[in-house]
N, C-alpha and C positions, 0 to 999 in steps of 0.2 A: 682762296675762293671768296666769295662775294657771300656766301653762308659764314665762314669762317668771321669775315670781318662784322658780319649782323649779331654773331655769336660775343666776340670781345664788349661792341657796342652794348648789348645787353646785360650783359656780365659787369659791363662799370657801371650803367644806372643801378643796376640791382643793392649793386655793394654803396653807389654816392644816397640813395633813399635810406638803406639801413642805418648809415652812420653815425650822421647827427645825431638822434634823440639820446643816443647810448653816452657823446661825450657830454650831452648837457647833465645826462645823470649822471655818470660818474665825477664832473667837475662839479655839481654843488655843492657839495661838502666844501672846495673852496670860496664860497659866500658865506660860511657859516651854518649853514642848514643840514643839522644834521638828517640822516637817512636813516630807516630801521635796519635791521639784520635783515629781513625780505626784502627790502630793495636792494640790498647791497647781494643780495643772494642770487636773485632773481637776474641783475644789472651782471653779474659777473657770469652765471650760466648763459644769460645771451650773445656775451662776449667772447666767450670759448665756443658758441654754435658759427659764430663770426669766424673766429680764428680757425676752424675745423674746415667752414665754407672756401674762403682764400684758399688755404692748404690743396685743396681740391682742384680750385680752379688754376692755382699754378700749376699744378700737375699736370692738367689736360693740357692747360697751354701750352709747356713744355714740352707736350707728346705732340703736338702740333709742332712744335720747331724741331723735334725728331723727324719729322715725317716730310717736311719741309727740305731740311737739308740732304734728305734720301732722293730727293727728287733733282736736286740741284747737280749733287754728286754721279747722279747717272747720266744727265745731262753734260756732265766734262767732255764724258768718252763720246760722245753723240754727235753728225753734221748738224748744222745749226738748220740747216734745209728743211730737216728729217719731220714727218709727222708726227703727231704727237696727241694727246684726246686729254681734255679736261673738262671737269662737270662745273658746268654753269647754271647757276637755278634749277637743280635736278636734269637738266640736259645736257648731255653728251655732246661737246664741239672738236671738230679737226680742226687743228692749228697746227703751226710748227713750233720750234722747240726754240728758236728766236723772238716768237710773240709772247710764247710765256715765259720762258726763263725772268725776264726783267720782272711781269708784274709775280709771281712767286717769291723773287728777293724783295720785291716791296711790302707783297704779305708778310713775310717772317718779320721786316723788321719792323713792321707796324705793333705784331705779336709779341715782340721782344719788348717793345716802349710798355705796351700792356700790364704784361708780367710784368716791368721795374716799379710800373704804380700799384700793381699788386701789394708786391712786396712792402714798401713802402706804406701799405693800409696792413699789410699785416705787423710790422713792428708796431706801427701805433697800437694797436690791438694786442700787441705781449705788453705794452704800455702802460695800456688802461687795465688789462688782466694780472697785472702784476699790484696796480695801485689800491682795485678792488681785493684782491687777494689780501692783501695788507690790513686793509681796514678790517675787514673778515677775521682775521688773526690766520691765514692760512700760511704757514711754513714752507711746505714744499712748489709753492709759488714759484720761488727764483729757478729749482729744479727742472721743472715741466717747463718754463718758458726757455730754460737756454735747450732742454730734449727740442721741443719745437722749433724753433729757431734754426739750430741745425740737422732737422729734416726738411725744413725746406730750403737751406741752403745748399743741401744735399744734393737736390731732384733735380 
């Protein structure tokens, strides 16, 4: 749906505005500058509020491509003729099940592209949460980012 897709679009600006400032803190220490224990502290809980954030939204979007292909799968059994109602900007439209069947396969996979660049901001984020971890002296680092890692490979 046309929400759906204003939903994803929001969901990347939100994560492209967070990004940056976190890699420039976390990479100065490669210029030589060192950073205190509170910045490295601070840099690394916002990192995990990051990674926690993702985790979230692949979920939903996931459940979106659950819900997506529930609708495709009923439509097998279905004439292409048949009516059919979908919500358009909070409004209820008859269609048939030929006008939307296509644009519903093009939401999912516009949803699937989403979720892959998700993904892809969340490894960099076990990345940087692992390299902050480090400077920190934290141990159980490697632990929690591979638990993570495969829960959301999981979902």
């Amino acid at each position: 749906t046309q929400s759906t897709w204003g939903k994803i679009v929001a969901i990347l600006s939100l994560f492209s505005a967070l990004y940056p400032p976190f890699i420039r803190l976390v990479h100065m220490s490669d210029k030589r500058q060192e950073l205190t224990p509170a910045q490295l502290q601070a840099a690394f809980q916002q990192i995990e509020k990051e990674k926690q954030s993702l985790a979230i939204k692949i979920g939903e979007l996931e459940e979106e491509i659950r819900e997506h292909n529930l609708v495709l799968d009923a439509f097998k059994d279905v004439d292409a003729d048949r009516k059919c109602f979908r919500m358009v900007g909070g409004v209820l439209v008859e269609r048939t099940v030929k006008e939307v069947q296509p644009v519903i396969k093009q939401n999912k996979e516009k949803i699937e592209e989403v979720i892959k660049v998700l993904h892809g901001k969340y490894e960099t984020k076990l990345k940087e949460s692992a390299f902050v971890a480090q400077r920190l002296g934290i141990k159980p680092a490697g632990v929690m980012a591979a638990a993570d890692q495969g829960a959301v490979k999981a979902r």
